[in-house]
PyMOL commands that place a pseudoatom at each C-alpha (Angstrom):
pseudoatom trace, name=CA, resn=UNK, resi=1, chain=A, elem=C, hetatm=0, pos=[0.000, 0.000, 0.000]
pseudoatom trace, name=CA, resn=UNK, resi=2, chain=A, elem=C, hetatm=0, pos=[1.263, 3.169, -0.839]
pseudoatom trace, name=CA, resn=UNK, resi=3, chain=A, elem=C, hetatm=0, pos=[1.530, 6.123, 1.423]
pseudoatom trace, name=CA, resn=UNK, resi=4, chain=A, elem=C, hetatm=0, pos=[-1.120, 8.369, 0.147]
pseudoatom trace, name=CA, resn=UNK, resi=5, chain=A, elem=C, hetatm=0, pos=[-3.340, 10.394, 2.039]
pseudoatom trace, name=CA, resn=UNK, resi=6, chain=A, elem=C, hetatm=0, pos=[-6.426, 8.347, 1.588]
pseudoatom trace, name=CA, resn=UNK, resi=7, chain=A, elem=C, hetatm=0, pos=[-9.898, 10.266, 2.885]
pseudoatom trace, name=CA, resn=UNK, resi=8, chain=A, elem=C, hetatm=0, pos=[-12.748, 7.837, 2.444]
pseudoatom trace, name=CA, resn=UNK, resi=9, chain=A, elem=C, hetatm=0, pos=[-15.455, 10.655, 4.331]
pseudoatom trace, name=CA, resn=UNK, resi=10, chain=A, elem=C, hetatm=0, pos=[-14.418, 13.409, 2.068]
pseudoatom trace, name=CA, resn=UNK, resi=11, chain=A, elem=C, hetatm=0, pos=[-14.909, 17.067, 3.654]
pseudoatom trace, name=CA, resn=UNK, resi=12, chain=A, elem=C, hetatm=0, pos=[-18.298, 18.559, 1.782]
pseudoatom trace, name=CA, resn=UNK, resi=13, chain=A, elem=C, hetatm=0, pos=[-19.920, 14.796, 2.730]
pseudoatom trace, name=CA, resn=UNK, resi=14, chain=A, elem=C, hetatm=0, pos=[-22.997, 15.581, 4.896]
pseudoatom trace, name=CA, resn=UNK, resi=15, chain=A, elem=C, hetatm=0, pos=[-21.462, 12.769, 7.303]
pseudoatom trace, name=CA, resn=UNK, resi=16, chain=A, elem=C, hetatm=0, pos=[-18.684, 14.960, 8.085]
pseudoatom trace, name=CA, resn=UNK, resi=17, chain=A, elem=C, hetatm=0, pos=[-21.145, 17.668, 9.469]
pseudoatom trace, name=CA, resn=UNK, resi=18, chain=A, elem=C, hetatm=0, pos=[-23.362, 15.721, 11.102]
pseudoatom trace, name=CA, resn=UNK, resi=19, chain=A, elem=C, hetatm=0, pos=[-20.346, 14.447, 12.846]
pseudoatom trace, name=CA, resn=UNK, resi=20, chain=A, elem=C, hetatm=0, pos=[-18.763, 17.555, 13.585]
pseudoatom trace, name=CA, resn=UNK, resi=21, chain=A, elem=C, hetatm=0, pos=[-22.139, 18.577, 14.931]
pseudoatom trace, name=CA, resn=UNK, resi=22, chain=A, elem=C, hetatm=0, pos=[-22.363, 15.854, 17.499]
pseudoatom trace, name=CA, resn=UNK, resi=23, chain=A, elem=C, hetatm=0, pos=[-18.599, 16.064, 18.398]
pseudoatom trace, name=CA, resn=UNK, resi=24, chain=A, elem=C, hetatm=0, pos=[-19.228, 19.692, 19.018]
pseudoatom trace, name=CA, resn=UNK, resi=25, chain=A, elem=C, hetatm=0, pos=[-22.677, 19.197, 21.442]
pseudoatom trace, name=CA, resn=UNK, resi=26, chain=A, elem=C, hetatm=0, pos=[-20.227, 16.732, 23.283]
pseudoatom trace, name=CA, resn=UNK, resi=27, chain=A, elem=C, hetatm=0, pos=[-17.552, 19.166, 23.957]
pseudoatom trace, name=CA, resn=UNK, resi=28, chain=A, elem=C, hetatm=0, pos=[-19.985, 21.767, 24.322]
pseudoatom trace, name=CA, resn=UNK, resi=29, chain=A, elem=C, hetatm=0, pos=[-18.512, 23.964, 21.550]
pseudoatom trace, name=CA, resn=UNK, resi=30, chain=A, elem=C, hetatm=0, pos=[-20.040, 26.988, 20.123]
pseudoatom trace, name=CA, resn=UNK, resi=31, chain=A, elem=C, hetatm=0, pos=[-19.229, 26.899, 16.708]
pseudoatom trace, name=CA, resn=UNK, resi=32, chain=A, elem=C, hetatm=0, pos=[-21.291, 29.898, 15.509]
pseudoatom trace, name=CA, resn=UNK, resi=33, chain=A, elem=C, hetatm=0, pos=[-18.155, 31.394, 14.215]
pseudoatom trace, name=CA, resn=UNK, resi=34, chain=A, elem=C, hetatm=0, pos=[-17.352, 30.087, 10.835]
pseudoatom trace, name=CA, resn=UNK, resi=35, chain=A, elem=C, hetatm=0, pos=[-13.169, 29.993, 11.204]
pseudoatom trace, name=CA, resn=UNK, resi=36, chain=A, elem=C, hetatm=0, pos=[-13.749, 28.311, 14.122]
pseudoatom trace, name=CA, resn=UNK, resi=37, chain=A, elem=C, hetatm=0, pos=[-16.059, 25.741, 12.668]
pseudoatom trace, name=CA, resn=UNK, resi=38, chain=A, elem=C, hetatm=0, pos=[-13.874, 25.683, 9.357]
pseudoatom trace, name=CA, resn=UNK, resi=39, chain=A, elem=C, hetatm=0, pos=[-10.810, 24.728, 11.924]
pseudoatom trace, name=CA, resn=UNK, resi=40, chain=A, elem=C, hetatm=0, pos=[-12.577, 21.820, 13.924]
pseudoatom trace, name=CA, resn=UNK, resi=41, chain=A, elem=C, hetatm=0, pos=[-14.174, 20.466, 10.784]
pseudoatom trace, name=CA, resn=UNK, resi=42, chain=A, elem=C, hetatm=0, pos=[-10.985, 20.511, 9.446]
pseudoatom trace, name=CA, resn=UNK, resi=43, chain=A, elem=C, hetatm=0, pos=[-9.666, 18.448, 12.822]
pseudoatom trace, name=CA, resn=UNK, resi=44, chain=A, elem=C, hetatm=0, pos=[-12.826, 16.270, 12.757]
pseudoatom trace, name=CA, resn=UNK, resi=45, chain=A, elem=C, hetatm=0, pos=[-12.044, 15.478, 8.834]
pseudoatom trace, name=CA, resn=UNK, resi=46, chain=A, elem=C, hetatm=0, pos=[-8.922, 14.708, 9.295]
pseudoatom trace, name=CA, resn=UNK, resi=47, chain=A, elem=C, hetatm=0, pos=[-9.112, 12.602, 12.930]
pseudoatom trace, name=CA, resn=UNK, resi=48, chain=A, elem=C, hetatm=0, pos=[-11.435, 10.434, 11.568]
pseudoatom trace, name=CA, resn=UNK, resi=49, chain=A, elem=C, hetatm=0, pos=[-10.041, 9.674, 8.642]
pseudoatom trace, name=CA, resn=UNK, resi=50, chain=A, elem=C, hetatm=0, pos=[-7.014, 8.580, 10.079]
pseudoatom trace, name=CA, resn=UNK, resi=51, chain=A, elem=C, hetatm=0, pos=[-9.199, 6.641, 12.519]
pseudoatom trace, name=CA, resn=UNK, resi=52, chain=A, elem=C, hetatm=0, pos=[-11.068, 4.810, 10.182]
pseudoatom trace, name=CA, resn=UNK, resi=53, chain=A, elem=C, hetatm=0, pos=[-8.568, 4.272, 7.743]
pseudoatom trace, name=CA, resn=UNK, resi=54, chain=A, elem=C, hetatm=0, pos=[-5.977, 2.263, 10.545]
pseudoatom trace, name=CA, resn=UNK, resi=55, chain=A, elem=C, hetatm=0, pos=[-9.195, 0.577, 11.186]
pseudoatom trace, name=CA, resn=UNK, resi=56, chain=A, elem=C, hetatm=0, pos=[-9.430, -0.783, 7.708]
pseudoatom trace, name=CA, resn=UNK, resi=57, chain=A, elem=C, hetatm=0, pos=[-5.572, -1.547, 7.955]
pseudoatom trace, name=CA, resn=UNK, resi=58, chain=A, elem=C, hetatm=0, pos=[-6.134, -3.824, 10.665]
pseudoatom trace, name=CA, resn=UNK, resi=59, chain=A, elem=C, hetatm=0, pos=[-8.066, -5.883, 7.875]
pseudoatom trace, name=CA, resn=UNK, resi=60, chain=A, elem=C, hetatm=0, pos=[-6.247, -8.603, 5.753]
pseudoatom trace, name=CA, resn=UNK, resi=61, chain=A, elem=C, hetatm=0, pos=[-4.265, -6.887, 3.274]
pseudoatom trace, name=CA, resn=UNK, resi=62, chain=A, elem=C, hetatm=0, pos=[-6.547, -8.490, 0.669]
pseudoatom trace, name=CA, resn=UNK, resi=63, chain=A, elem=C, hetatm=0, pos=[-9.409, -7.471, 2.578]
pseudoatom trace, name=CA, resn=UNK, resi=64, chain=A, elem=C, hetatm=0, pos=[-8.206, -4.421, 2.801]
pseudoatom trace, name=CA, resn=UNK, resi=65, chain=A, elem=C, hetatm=0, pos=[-6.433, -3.716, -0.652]
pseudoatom trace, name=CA, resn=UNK, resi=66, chain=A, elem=C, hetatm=0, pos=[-10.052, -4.861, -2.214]
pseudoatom trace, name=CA, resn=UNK, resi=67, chain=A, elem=C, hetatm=0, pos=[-11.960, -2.480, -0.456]
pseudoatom trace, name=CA, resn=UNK, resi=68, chain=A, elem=C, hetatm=0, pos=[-9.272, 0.751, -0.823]
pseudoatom trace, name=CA, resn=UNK, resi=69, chain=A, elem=C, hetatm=0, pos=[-10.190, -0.292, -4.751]
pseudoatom trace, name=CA, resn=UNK, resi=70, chain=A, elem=C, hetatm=0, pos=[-13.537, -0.307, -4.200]
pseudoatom trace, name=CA, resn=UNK, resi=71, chain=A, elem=C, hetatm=0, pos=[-13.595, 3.137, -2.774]
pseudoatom trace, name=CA, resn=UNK, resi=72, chain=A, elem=C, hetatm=0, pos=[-11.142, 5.133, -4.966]
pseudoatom trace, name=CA, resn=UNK, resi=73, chain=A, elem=C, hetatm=0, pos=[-13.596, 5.813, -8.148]
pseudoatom trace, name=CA, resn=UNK, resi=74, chain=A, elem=C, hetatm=0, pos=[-16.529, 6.455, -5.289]
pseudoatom trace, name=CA, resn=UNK, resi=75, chain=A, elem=C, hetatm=0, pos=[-13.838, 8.937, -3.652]
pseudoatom trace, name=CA, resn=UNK, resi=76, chain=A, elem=C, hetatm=0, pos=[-13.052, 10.476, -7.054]
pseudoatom trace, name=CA, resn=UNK, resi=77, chain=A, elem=C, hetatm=0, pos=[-16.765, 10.926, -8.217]
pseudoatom trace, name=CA, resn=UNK, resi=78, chain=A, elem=C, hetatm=0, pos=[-16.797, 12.312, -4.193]
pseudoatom trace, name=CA, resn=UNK, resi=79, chain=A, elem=C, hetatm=0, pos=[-20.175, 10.148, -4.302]
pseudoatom trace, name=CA, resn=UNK, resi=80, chain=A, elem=C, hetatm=0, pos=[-21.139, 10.138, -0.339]
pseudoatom trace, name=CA, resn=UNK, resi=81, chain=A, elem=C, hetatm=0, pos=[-24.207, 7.857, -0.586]
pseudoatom trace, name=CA, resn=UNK, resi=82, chain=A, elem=C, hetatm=0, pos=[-21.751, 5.242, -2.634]
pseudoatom trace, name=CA, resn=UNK, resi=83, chain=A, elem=C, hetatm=0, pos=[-19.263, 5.762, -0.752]
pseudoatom trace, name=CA, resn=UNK, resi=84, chain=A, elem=C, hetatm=0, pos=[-21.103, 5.254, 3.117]
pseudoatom trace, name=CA, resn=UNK, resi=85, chain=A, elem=C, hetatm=0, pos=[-22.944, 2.693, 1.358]
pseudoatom trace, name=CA, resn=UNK, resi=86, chain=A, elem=C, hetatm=0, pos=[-19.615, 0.677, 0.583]
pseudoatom trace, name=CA, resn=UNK, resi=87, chain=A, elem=C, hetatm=0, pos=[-18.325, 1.252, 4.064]
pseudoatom trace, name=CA, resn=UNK, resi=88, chain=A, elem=C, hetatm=0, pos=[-21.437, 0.147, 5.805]
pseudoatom trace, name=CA, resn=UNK, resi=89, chain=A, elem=C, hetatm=0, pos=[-21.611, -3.287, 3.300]
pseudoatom trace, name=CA, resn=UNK, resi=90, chain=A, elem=C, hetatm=0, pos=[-17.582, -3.835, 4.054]
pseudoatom trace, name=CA, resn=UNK, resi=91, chain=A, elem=C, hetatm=0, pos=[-17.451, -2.577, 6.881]
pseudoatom trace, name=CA, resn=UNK, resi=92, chain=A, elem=C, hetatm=0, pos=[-19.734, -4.373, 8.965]
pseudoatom trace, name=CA, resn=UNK, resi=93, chain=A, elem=C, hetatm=0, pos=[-18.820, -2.384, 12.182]
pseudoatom trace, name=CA, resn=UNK, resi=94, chain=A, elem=C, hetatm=0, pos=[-18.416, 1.459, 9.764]
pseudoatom trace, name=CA, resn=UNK, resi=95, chain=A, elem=C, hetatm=0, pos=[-21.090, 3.012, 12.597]
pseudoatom trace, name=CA, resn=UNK, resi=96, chain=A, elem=C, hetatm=0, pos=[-19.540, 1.537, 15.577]
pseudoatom trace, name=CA, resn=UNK, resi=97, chain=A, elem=C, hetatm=0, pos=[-16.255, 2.764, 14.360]
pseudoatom trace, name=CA, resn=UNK, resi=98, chain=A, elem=C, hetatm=0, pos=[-18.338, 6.143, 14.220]
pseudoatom trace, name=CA, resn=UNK, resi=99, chain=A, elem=C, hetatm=0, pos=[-19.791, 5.682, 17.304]
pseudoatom trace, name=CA, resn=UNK, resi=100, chain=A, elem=C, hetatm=0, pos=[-16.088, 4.825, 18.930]
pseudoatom trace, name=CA, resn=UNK, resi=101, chain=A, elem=C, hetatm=0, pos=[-14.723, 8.212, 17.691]
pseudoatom trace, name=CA, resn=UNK, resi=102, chain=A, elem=C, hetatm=0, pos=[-17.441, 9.742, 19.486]
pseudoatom trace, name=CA, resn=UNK, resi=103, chain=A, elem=C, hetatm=0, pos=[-16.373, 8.014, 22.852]
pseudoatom trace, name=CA, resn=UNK, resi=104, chain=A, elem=C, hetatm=0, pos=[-12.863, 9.330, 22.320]
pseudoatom trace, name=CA, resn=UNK, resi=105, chain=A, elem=C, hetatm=0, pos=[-13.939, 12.770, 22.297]
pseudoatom trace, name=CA, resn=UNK, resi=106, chain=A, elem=C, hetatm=0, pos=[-16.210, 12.221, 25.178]
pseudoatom trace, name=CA, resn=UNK, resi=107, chain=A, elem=C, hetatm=0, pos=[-13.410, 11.167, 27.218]
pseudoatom trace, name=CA, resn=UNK, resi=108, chain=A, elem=C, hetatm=0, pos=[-11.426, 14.526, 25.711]
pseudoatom trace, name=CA, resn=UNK, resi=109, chain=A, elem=C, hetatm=0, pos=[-14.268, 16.065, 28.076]
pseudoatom trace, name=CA, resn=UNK, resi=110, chain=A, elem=C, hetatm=0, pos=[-13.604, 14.741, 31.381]
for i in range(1, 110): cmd.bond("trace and resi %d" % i, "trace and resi %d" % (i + 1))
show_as sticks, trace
zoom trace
């Protein structure tokens, strides 16, 4: 695998917002300023990323290889309903992951 920056959840997907939105009632952020929600989208987007994607490492490299080629032309198209839709079938556990990010941040509270 190379070392590419790969960004399955790209950063216009409505995922990404809804995330950031629920990240930010957990910390308790206002975000009514739009640098400062520019900057933690931009945190969110790029934290999650990384979190799902060494999830998918963890995969067989098959496994793994298969579903970085599934996602590429969904990624290039920036097709969010494909491209959720090919997490959630390959992914079996794509929403816990989601959910587990949100944990992490919750414990960023305390």
């Amino acid at each position: 695998m190379s070392n590419l920056l790969v960004t399955p959840i790209l950063f216009q997907y409505d995922f990404l917002d809804d995330l950031c939105a629920e990240a930010a009632h957990i910390l308790a952020l206002d975000l009514s300023d739009e640098t400062k929600y520019q900057q933690f989208k931009l945190s969110i987007f790029a934290n999650f990323n990384r979190y799902l994607i060494d999830s998918i490492l963890f995969l067989p490299n098959g496994v793994a290889e298969g579903l970085f080629a599934k996602l590429v032309p969904v990624m290039q198209a920036a097709d969010e309903a494909k491209t959720l839709e090919i997490l959630r079938a390959d992914l079996d556990y794509f929403d816990e992951l989601r959910g587990d990010f949100l944990n992490i941040i919750k414990t960023l509270k305390k």
